[in-house]
C-alpha positions in Angstrom: 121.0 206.2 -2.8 123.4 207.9 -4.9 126.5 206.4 -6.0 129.6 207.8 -4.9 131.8 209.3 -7.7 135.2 207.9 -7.6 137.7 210.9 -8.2 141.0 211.2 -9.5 143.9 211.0 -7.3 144.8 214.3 -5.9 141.3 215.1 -5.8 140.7 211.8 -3.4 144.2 212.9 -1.8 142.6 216.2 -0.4 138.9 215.1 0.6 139.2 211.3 1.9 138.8 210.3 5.2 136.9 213.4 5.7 133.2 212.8 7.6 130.5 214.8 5.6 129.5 217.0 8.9 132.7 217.9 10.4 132.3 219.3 14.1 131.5 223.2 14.1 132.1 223.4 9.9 135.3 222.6 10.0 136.8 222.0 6.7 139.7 219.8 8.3 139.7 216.4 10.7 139.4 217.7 14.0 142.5 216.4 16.5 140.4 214.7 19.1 143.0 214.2 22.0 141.1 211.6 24.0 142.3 208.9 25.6 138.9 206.8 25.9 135.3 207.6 24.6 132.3 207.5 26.4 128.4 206.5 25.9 125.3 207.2 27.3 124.4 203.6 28.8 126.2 200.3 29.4 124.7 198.3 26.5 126.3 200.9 23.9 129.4 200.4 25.1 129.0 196.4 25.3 127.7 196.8 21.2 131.0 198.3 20.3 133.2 196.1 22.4 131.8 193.1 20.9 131.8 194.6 17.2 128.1 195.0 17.0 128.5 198.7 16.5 130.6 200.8 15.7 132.5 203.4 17.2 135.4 204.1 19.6 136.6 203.0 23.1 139.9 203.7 23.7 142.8 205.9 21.5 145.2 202.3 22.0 142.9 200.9 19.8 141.0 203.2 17.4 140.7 207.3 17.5 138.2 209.6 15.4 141.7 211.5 13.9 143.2 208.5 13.5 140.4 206.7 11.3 140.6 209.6 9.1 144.5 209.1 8.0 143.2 205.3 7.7 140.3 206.2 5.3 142.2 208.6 3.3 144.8 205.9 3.0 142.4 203.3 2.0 141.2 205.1 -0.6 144.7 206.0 -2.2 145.6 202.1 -1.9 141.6 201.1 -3.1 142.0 198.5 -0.3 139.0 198.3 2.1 140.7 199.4 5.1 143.5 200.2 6.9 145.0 200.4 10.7 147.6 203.1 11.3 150.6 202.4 13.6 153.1 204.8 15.7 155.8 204.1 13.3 156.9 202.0 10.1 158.4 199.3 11.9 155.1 199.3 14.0 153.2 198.4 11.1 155.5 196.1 9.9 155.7 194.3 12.9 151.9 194.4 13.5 151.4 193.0 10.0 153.7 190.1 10.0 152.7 189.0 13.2 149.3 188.8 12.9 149.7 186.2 10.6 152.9 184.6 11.1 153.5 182.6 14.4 156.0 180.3 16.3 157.7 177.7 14.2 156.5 179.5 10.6 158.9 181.3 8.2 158.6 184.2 6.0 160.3 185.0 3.0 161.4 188.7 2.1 163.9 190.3 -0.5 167.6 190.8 1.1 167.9 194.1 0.1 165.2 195.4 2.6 165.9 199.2 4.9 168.0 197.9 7.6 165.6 198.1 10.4 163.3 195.9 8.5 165.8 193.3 8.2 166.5 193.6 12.0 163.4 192.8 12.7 163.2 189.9 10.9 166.5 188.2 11.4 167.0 189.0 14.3 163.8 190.4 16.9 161.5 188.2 15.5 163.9 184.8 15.3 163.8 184.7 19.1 159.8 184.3 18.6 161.1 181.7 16.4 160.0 183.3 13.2 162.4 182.2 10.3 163.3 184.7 7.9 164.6 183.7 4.6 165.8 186.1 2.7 166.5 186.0 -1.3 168.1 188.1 -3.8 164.5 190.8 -4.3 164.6 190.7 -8.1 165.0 187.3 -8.7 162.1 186.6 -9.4 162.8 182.5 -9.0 164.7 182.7 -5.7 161.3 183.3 -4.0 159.8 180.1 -5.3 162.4 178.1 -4.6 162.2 179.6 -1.0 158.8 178.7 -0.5 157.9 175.6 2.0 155.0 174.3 3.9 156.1 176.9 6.9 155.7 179.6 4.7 153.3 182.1 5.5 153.8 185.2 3.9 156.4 186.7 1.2 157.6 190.6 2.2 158.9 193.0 -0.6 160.0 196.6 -0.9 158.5 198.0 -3.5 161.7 200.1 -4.7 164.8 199.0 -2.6 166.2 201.1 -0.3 169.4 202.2 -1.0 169.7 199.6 -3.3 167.4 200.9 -5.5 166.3 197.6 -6.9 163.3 196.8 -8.6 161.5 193.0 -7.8 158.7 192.2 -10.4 155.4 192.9 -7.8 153.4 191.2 -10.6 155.4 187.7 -10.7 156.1 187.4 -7.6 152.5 187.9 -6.5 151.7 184.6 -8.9 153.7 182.7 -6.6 152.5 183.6 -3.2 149.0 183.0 -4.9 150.0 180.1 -6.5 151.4 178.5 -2.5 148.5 180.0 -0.9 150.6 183.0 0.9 149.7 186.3 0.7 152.2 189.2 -0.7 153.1 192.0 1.6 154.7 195.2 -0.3 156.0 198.0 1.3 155.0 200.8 -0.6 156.9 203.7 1.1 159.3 204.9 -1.3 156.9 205.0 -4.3 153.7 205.9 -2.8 150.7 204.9 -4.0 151.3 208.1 -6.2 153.8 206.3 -7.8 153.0 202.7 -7.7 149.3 200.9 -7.1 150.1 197.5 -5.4 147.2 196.2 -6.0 147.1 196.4 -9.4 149.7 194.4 -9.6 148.5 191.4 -7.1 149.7 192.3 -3.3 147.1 191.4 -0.4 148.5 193.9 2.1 150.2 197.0 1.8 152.4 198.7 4.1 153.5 202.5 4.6 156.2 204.1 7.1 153.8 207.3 7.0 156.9 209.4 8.3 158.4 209.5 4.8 156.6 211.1 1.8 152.9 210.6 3.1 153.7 213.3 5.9 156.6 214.8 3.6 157.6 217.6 6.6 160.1 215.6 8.7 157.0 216.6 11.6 155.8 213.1 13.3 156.5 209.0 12.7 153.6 206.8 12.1 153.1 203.6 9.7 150.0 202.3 8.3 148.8 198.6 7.4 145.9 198.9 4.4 144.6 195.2 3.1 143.5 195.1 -0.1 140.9 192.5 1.0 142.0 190.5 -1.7 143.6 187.2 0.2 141.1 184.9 1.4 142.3 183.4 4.9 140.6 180.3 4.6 143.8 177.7 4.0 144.5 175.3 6.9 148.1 177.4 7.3 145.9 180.6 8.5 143.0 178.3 10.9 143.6 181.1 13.4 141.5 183.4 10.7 138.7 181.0 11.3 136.8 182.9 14.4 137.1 186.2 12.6 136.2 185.1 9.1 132.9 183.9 10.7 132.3 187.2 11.9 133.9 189.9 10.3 133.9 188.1 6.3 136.5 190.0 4.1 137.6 192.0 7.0 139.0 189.4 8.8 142.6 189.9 8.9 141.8 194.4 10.0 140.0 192.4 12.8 142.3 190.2 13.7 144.9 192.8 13.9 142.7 194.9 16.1 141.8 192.7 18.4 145.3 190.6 18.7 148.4 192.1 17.9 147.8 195.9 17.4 145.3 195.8 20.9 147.8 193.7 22.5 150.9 195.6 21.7 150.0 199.3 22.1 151.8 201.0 19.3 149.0 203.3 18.9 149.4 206.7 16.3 149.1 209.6 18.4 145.7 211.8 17.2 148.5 214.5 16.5 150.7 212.5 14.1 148.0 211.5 12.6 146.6 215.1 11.6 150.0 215.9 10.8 150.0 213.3 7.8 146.4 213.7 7.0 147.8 217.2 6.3 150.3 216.1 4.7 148.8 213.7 2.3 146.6 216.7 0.9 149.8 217.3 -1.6 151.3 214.0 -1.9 150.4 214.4 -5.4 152.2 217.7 -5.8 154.8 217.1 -4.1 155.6 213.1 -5.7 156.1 215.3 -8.7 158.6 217.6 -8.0 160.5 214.8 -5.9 160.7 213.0 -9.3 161.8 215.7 -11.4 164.4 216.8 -8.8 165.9 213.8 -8.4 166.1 213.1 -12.2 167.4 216.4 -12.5 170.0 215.6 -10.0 170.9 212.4 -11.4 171.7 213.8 -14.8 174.2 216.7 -12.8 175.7 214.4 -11.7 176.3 211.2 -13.7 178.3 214.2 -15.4 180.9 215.0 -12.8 184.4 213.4 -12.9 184.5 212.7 -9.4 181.5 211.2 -9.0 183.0 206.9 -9.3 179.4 205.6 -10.1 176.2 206.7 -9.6 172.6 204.3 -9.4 169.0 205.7 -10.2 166.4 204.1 -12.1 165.4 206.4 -14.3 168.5 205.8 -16.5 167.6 203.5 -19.4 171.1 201.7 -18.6 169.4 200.6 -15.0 169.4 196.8 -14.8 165.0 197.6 -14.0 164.9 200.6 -16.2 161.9 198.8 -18.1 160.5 196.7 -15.0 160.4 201.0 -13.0 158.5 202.7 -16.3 156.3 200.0 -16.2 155.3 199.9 -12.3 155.9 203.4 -11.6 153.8 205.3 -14.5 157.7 206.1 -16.2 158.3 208.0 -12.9 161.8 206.6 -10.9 161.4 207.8 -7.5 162.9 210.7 -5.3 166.3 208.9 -4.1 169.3 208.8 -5.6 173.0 207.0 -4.6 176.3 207.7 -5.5 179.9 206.5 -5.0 182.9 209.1 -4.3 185.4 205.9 -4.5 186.2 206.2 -0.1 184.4 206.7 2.6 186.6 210.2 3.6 185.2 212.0 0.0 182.0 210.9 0.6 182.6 212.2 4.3 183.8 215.4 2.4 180.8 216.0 0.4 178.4 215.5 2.9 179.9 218.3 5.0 180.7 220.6 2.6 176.8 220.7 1.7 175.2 223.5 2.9 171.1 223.3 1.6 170.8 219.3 1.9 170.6 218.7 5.5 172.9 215.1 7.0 170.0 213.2 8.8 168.9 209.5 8.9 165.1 210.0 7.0 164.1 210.4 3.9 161.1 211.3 1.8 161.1 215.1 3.7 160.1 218.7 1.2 163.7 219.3 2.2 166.7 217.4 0.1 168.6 215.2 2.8 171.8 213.1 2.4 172.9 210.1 4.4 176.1 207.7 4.3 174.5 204.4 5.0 177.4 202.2 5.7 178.2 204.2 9.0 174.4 205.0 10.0 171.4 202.8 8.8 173.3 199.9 8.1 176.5 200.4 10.4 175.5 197.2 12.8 175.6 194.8 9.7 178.7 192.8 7.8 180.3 193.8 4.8 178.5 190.6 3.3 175.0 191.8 4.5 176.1 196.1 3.5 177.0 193.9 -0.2 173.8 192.4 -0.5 172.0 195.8 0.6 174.1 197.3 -2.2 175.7 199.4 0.7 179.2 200.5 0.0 181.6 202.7 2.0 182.2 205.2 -0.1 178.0 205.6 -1.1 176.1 208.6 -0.5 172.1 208.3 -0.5 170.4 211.6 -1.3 166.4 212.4 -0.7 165.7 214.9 -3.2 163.4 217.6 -1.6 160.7 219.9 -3.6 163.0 222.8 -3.5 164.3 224.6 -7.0 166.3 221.7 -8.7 168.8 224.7 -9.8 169.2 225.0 -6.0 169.7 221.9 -5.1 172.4 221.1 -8.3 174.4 224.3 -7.2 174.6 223.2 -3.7 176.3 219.8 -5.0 178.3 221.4 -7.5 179.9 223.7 -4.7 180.2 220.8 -2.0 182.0 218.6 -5.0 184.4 221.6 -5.5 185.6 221.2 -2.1 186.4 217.7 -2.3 
């Protein structure tokens, strides 16, 4: 047999997930819009149901379309597999609770996306899940957080909009060190950007609606495990049944056959071929996000208006260092800014005419947001603080259009204010 060549990234960004005989030559995964799947006697059907073989039942819990976003996803992450979701909080939700149960805790940084942090202070605390939350790059707040409840510790890998930076590699030595495995969110860098593993998470998570799709054209989330936490502590017992039969794929299993089977949220075959499409220029398109934004950031940290402005690719960033290091010296695509009230940065926003006003990020088109009156509107001005939401902040996406475009477009909107 002949070994497999591993290729670079945007080589493996464009080919994997792909079966070697595609249906009819095609050169792209087919969308195969079928609700179940079926075989020629009753005993092949019985083999896959009980994991014997492999194959597919039923779209709620695997799909030929789907599989191929999971494998093209698992290769980009070098886990050894993944489950996709119908959205990001989905997959968070899927992940967390196929490990963490009534009466346990988790621990997770307190400058997570607001709908994460709704979901854990609030939706899952009435499963009585306890969320604690610490300050995300303090390295020592998530040791001191830890207890015997403990069953996980959840980090972004680049805040957002904080923009802060926690130390993936130090904080993995303590979850390993208690026994707990490390759940990153990679959404905001990519695995482009940033390689999880590399620097010690067990699980990684994706809201695939950002910059794996990059179009703004259909949700999804994706759960890939690096296959690198071993389940076998008396905290994770439940594991037990499916390390016995599935070994190092015990927690994908679990998650198939528990939560994500349980719950339903399914990717549809479409969404799915959407970001498969998508993913083809991740690469490409990481790139130009970068530059743009950087390119941005530099107009303007320039501009008297402008009361502050917070993007890690300035060496005076708190994390300046901690970003080169984990991100390959590339700082991500967003960028936030202060106009000193909420009414000027009101102003701006509507006197933009190229960056469109809409609560997502990560899209080929540059997108702006106030976050204290949208994504993070339903917390306290303690919590907006701790988020590093202010009233007067504007959060752009920079999109892969001509940075000269996208500066003018500012330029003009900041005139007006």
């Amino acid at each position: 047999m002949v070994e497999e060549r591993k290729t670079h990234f945007d080589t493996t960004a464009v080919h994997a997930g792909l079966e070697e005989t595609q249906p009819y030559g095609a050169a792209v995964a087919p969308i195969v819009q079928s609700s179940a799947f079926a075989y020629e006697s009753a005993k092949e059907l019985e083999d896959v149901f009980a994991g014997r073989s492999l194959g597919y039942v039923y779209s709620r819990i695997n799909n030929p379309t789907v599989a191929c976003l999971e494998k093209k996803l698992t290769a980009l992450e070098n886990g050894i597999g993944a489950v996709a979701c119908a959205s990001g909080m989905a997959a968070i939700t899927v992940a967390v609770a196929s490990i963490a149960a009534h009466g346990d805790e988790i621990i997770a940084g307190n400058s997570l996306f607001g709908g994460t942090y709704s979901l854990f202070a609030q939706t899952l605390a009435r499963f009585d899940i306890r969320a604690k939350f610490v300050e995300s790059s303090d390295t020592g707040s998530y040791l001191h957080a830890i207890s015997e409840r403990t069953k996980l510790i959840f980090v972004e890998s680049l805040g957002n909009p904080k923009l802060d930076i926690p130390d993936i590699k130090a904080i993995s030595t303590i979850a390993h060190q208690a026994g707990i495995p490390l759940i990153v969110d990679n959404t905001v860098t990519t695995p482009y950007l940033f390689q999880p593993r590399e620097w010690g998470a067990d699980i990684v998570i994706h809201s695939s609606t950002k910059y794996l799709n990059g179009h703004g054209n259909s949700i999804g989330g994706v759960i890939v495990d690096m296959g690198t936490f071993g389940w076998s502590g008396e905290k994770y017992r439940d594991f037990r049944p499916y390390l016995e039969r599935f070994g190092d794929m015990a927690y994908l299993s679990k998650i198939r056959k528990e939560v994500h089977r349980d719950f339903g949220p399914c990717l549809s075959p479409l969404n799915a071929f959407l970001t498969v499409t998508g993913i083809e220029t991740l690469g490409l398109r990481m790139q130009r996000h970068c530059d743009n934004a950087l390119a941005l950031a530099v107009f303007l940290k320039g501009q008297k208006k402008i009361q502050w402005i917070n993007y890690p690719g300035f060496p005076e960033h708190p994390r300046f260092s901690l970003a080169a290091r984990q991100f390959h010296n590339k700082f991500g695509a967003l960028v936030t800014f202060g106009m000193g009230s909420k009414e000027k940065a009101f102003a701006v926003i509507d006197s933009l005419r190229l960056s469109k006003n809409l609560a997502n990020l990560g899209d080929a088109r540059t997108l702006v947001i106030h976050p204290a009156s949208t994504i993070c509107a339903d917390f306290s001005d303690e919590k907006k603080r701790e988020m590093g939401v202010t009233e007067d902040m504007v959060r752009v996406s920079a999109g892969i259009e001509d940075s000269r475009d996208i500066i003018d477009d500012f330029r003009e909107a900041l005139e007006k204010v």
